[in-house]
C-alpha positions as CSV (number, residue, x, y, z in Angstrom):
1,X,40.2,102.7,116.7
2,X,39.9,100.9,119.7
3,X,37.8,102.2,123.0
4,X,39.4,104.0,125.3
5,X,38.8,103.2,128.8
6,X,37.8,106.1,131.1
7,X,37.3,106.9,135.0
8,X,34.3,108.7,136.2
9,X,35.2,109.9,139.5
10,X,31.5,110.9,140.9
11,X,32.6,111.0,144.3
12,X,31.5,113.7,146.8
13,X,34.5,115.0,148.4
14,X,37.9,115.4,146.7
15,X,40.0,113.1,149.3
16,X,38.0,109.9,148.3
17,X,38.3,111.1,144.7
18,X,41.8,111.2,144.9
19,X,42.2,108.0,146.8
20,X,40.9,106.2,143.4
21,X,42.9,108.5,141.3
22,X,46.1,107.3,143.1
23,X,45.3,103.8,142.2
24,X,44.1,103.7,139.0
25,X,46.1,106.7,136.9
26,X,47.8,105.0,135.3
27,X,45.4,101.9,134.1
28,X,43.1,104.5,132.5
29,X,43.0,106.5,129.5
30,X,40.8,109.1,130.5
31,X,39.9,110.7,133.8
32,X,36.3,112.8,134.1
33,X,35.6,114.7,137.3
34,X,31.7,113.9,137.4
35,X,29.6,116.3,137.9
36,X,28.8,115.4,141.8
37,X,32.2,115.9,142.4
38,X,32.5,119.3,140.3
39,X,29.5,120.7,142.2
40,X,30.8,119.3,145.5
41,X,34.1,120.3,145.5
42,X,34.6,123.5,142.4
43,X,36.5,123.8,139.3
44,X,39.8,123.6,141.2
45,X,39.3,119.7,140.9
46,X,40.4,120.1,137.2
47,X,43.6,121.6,138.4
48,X,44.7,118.7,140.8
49,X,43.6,116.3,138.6
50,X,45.5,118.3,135.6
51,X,48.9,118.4,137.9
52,X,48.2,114.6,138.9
53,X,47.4,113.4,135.6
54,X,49.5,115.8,133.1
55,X,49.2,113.5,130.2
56,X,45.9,112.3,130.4
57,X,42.6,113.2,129.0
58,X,40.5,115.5,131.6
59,X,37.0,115.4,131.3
60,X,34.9,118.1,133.5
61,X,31.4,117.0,133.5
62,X,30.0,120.3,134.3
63,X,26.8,119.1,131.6
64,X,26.2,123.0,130.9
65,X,23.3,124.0,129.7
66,X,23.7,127.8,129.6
67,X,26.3,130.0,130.0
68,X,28.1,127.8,127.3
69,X,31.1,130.6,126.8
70,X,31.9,131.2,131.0
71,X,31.6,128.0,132.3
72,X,33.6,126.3,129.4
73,X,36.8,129.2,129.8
74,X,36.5,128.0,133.4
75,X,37.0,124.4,132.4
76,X,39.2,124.9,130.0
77,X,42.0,127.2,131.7
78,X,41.5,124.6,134.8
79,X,43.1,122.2,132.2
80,X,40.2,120.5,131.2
81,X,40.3,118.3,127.7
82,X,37.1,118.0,127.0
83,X,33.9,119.5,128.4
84,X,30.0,118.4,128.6
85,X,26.6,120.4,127.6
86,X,23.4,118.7,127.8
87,X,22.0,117.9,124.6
88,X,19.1,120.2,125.1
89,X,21.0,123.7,125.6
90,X,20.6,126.0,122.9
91,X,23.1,125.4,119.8
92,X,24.4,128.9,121.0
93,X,25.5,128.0,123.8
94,X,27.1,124.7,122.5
95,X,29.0,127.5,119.9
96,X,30.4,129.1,122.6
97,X,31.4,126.7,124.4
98,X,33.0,125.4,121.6
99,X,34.7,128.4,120.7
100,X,36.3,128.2,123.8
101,X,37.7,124.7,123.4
102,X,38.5,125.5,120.3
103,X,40.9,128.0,121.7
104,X,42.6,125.1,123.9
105,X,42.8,122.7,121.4
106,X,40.1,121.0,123.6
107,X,36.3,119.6,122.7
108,X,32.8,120.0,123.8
109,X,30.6,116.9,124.5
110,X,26.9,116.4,124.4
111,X,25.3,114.6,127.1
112,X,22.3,112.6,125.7
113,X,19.8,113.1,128.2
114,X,16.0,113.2,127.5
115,X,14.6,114.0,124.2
116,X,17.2,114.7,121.2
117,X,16.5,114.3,117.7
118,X,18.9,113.0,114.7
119,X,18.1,116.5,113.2
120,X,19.6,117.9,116.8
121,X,22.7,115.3,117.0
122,X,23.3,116.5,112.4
123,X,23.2,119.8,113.3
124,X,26.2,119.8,115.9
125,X,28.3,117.7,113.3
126,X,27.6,120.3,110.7
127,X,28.8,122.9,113.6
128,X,31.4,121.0,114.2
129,X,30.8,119.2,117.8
130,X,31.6,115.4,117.0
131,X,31.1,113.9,120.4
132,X,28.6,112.3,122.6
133,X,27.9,110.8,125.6
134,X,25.4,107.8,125.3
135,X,23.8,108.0,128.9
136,X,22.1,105.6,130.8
137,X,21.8,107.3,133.9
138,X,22.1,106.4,137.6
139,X,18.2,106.4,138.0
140,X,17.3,104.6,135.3
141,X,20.0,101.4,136.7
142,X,18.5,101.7,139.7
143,X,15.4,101.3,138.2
144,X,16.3,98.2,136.5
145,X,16.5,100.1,132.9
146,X,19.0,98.0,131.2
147,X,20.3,98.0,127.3
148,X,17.7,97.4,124.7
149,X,18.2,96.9,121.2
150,X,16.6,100.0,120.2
151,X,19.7,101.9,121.9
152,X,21.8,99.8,120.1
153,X,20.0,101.0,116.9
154,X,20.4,105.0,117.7
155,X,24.3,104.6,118.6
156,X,24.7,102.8,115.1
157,X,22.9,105.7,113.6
158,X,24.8,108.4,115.5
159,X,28.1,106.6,114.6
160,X,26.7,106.9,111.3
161,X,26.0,110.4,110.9
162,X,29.5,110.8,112.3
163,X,29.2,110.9,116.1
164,X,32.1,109.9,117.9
165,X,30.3,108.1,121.5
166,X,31.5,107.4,124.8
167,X,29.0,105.0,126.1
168,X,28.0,104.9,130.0
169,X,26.0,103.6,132.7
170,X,26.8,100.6,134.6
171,X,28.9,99.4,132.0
172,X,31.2,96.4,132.8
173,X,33.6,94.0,131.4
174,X,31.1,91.8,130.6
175,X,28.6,93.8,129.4
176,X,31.2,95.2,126.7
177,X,30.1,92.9,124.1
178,X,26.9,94.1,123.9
179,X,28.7,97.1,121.9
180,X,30.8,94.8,119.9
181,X,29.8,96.8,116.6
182,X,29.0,100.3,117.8
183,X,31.9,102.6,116.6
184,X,33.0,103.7,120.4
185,X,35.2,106.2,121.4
186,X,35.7,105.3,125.1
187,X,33.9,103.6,127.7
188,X,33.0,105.3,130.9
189,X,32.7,103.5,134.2
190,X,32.7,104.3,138.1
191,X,32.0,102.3,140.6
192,X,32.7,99.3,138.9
193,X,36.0,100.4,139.3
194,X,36.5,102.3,142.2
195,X,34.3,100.6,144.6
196,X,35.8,97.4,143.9
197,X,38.6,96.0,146.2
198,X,41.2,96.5,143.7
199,X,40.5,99.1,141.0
200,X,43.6,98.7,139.2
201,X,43.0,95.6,138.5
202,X,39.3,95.8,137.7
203,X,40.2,98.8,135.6
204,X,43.1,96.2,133.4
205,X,40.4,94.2,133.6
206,X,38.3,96.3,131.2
207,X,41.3,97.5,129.2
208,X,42.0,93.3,128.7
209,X,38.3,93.0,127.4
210,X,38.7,95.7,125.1
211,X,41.5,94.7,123.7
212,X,40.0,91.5,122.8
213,X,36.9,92.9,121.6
214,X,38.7,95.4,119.1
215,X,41.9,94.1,117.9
């Protein structure tokens, strides 16, 4: 299948999130309310971005780590698609989460942060949770961490053990390449989208690239 493109709107007040949504709804695939936003402005960001966006995918990037069954029936009567736990909460609370989305014909993803095992990322297949969230996160750009080819490595092996991945951080058009043969699901990006002059068409511009990368 070819990569979807989606938004992360990690913007710290609802107004400038919606500003970008405005522009770029309809040149996305899937729209995530980060988790800055979701902390900033509540679960009711699901809801306007739900009655905005009815047909799209709604990510809410809550990245639970506890609490798996509350904080997912939040998410998911909000109108959420698809909701993220950290890879290192408890299985448990990943199954209730799960149970949850289950209910709503939604999904759970796991947020690849820290240390994570192939045992760990086997064991939510076998329970049934199929996607993650390759992070590179927002410290480690600004650090100058960039892709290496031992990442590269672990998403082929994930893909293998039947992982669907979203793949993030500081991803751009021309950096899309570089995952040329990693089985993605979608590609996340923010602000090289919406702080750009025109993120319509910086977002076609990504749709354009993956197009050509994945015919």
């Amino acid at each position: 299948m070819r990569p979807l493109l989606q938004i992360a709107l990690d913007q710290t007040d609802l107004i400038s999130a919606l500003k970008v949504v405005d522009k770029i709804k309809d040149h996305v695939d899937i729209v995530e309310a980060g988790t800055i936003l979701c902390v900033s402005e509540g679960i009711r960001v699901i809801r306007i971005l739900r009655a905005l966006c009815p047909k799209k995918i709604i990510v809410c990037d809550l990245k639970v780590a506890d609490a798996g069954e509350v904080l997912a029936r939040q998410a998911f009567d909000a109108g959420a698609t698809f909701m993220t736990v950290v890879c290192a909460a408890p299985l448990a609370t990943m199954l209730k989460a799960k149970e949850v989305a289950d209910a709503h014909q939604g999904e759970i993803q796991v947020e690849l942060f820290g240390n994570w095992t192939f045992e760990d990322a086997a064991s939510w297949v076998k329970a049934g949770i199929r996607q993650a969230i390759y992070h590179r996160g927002r410290d480690a750009q600004a650090s100058g961490q960039g892709w290496s080819q031992a990442d590269l490595d672990k998403m082929k092996k994930l893909s293998d053990l039947g992982v669907e991945l979203s793949i993030t951080g500081g991803v751009t058009p021309d950096s899309l390449e570089t995952f040329r043969d990693i089985n993605a699901k979608a590609f996340i990006a923010g602000r090289a989208i919406s702080d750009t002059p025109d993120p319509a068409a910086s977002a076609d511009e990504f749709r354009q690239q993956i197009a050509r990368l994945w015919k």
